[in-house]
C-alpha positions in Angstrom: 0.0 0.0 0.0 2.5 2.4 0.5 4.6 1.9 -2.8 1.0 3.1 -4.4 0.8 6.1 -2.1 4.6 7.1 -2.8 3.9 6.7 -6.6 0.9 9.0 -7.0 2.5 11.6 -4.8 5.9 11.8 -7.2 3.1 11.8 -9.5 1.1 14.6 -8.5 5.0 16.2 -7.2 5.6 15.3 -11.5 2.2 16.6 -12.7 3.0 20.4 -10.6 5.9 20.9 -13.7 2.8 22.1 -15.9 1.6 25.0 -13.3 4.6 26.6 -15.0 2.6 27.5 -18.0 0.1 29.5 -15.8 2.6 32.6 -15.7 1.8 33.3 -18.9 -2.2 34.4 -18.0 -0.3 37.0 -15.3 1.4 40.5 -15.4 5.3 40.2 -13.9 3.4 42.6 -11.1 0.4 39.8 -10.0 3.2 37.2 -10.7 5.5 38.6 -8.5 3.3 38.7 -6.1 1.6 35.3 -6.3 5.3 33.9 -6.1 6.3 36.0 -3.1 3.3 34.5 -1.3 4.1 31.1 -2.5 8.0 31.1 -1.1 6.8 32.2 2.4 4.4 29.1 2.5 6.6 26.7 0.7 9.5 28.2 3.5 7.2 27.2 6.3 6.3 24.0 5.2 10.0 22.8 4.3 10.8 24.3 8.4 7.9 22.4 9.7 8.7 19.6 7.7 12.2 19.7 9.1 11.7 20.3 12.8 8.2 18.6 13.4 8.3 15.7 11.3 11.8 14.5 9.9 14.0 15.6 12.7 11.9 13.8 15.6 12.0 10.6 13.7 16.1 10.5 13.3 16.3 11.2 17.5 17.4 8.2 17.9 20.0 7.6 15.3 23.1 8.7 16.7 24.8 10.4 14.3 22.1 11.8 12.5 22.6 15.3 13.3 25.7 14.6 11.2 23.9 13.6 8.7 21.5 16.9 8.6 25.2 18.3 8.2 26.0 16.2 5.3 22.0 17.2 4.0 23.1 20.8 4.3 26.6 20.2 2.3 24.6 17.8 0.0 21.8 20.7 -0.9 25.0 23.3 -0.9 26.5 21.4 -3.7 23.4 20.9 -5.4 22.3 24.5 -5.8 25.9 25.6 -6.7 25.9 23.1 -9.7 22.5 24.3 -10.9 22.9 27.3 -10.6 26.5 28.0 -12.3 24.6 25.7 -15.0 21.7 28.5 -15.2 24.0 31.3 -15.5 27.1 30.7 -16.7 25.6 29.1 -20.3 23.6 32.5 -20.7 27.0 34.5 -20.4 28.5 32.4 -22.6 25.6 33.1 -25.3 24.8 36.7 -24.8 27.4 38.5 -26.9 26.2 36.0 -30.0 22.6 37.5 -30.1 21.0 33.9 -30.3 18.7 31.9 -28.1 20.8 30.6 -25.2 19.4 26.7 -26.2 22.4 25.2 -23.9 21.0 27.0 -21.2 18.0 25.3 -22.1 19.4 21.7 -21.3 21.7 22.8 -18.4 18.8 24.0 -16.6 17.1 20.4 -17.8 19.6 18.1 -16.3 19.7 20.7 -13.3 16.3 20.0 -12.3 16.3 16.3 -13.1 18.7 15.4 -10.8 17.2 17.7 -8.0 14.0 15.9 -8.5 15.0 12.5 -8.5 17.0 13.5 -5.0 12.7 14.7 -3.8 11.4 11.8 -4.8 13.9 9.5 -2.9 13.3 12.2 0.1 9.9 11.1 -0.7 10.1 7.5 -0.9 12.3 8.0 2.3 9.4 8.8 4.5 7.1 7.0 3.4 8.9 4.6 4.8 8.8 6.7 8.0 5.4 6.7 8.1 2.2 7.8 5.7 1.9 10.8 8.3 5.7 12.2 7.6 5.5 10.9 3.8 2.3 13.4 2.8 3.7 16.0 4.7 7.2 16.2 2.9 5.2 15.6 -0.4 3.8 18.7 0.6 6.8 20.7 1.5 7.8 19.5 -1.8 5.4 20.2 -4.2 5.0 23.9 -2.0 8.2 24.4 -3.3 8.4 23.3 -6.6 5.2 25.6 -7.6 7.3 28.7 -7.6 10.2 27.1 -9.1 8.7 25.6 -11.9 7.4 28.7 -12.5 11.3 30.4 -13.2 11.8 26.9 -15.2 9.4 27.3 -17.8 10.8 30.8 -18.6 14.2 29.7 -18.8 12.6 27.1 -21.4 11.2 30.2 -23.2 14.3 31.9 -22.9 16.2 29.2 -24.4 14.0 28.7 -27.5 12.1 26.1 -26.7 8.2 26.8 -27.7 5.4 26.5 -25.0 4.7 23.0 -25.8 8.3 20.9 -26.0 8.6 23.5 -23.0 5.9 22.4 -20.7 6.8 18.1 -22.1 10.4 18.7 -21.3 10.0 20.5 -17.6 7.6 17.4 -17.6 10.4 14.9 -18.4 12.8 16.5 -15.9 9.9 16.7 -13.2 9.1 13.0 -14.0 12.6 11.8 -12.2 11.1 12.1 -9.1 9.6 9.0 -9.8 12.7 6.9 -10.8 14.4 8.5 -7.7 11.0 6.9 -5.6 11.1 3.7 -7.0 14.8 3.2 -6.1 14.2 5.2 -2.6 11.7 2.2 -2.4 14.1 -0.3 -3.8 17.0 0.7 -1.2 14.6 1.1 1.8 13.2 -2.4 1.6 17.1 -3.8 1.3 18.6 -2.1 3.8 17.9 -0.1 7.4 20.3 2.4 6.9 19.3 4.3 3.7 16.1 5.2 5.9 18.6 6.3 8.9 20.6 8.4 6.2 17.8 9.8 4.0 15.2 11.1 6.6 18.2 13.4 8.2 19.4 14.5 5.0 15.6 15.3 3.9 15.8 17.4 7.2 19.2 19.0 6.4 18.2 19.9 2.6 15.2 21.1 4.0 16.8 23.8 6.2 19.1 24.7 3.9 16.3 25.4 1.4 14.4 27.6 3.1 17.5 29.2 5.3 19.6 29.6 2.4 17.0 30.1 -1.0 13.7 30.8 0.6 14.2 33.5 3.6 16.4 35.7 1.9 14.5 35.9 -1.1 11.7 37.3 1.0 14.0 40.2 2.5 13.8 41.5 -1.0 10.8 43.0 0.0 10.4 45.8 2.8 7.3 47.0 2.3 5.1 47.1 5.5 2.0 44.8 4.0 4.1 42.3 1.7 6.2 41.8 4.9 3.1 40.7 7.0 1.7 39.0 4.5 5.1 37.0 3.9 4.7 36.2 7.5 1.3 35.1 7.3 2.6 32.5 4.5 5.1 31.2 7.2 3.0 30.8 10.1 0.6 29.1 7.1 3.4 26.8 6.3 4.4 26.0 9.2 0.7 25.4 10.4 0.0 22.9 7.7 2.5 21.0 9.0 1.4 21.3 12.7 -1.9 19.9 11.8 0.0 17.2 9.6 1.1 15.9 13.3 -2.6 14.8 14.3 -2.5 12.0 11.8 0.1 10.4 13.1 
């Protein structure tokens, strides 16, 4: 029962890719805003997640907190190679005048591989428990909504029209699947990649929304985007208090 409840949530994580195509019914103002919103509640949901659900299950795995480390380092690494990938193929283009397509593909593989890591993160606490696995498919897709939604414009940018745009963001998306089925693969064989992932969900998590998420929001100063940022926290974060009653 629970490989068919890991499944359909990398599915429905997979199936978010196409909200991407929604930017293009907004102005860049609503958009903007609709995003900022979006960060503050993916933020509190990936903290929640973290500290409420993920983090109480490793307490008694001795060296997990070295593995939150190892999920901060992990995530560090991560972001460093997708973004360099994002920018440094669009520097490379610009003086030419034509469509940056590498960037295009970079940003492709980029995502690929940082889905199939969600959807062992995924797989990972299913094995946890149903409780803990719905609520980091939440924190997931939470965050993947506003990033899909940069994606498809780098897919724009790069040439791509809306359609192979949306079935390619849709391919890369769809790796969170593979990474479930071996998440669900490795669990079943062996204890310790369920005493290794759940910490390293944590410690990607954190570093997510400590690192990505938070400062993004300091962008903006104004009095009511600020309070309404926080409402999206407290939001986040409540969804996942009220994730803790199921279990």
């Amino acid at each position: 029962m629970n490989e068919i409840i890991t499944l359909l949530s990398v599915l429905v994580v997979s199936v978010v890719s196409f909200v991407g195509v929604l930017s293009l019914s907004f102005s860049h103002g609503v958009l903007q805003r609709v995003v900022t919103i979006l960060v503050s509640i993916s933020a509190g949901t990936l903290i929640g997640d973290a500290f409420l659900h993920l983090l109480p299950e490793s307490a008694d795995v001795p060296w997990a907190w070295y593995a939150v480390i190892c999920g901060i380092l992990v995530f560090f690494v991560l972001e460093k190679f997708i973004h360099w990938h994002h920018h440094h193929p669009a520097r490379e283009h610009a003086h030419l005048g034509h469509h940056p397509t590498h960037l295009g593909i970079m940003n492709l593989m980029g995502d690929a591989l940082h889905n199939l890591i969600d959807g062992l993160i995924i797989a990972g606490s299913y094995l946890v428990s149903v409780p803990v696995g719905v609520a980091t498919t939440i924190a997931v897709i939470l965050h993947e909504i506003p990033q899909e939604f940069a994606d498809f414009g780098v897919l724009l940018y790069s040439g791509m029209s809306r359609t192979k745009a949306l079935l390619m963001n849709f391919v890369s998306a769809a790796f969170a699947i593979l990474g479930a089925v071996i998440g669900m693969v490795l669990g079943g064989r062996s204890e310790l990649f369920l005493q290794l992932i759940v910490p390293l969900a944590a410690g990607g998590f954190i570093y997510i929304a400590g690192v990505n998420l938070l400062p993004e929001l300091h962008k903006e100063t104004r009095l009511r985007a600020s309070f309404l940022q926080f409402l999206g926290l407290l939001a986040g974060i409540g969804i996942m208090v009220a994730l803790l009653y199921l279990e």
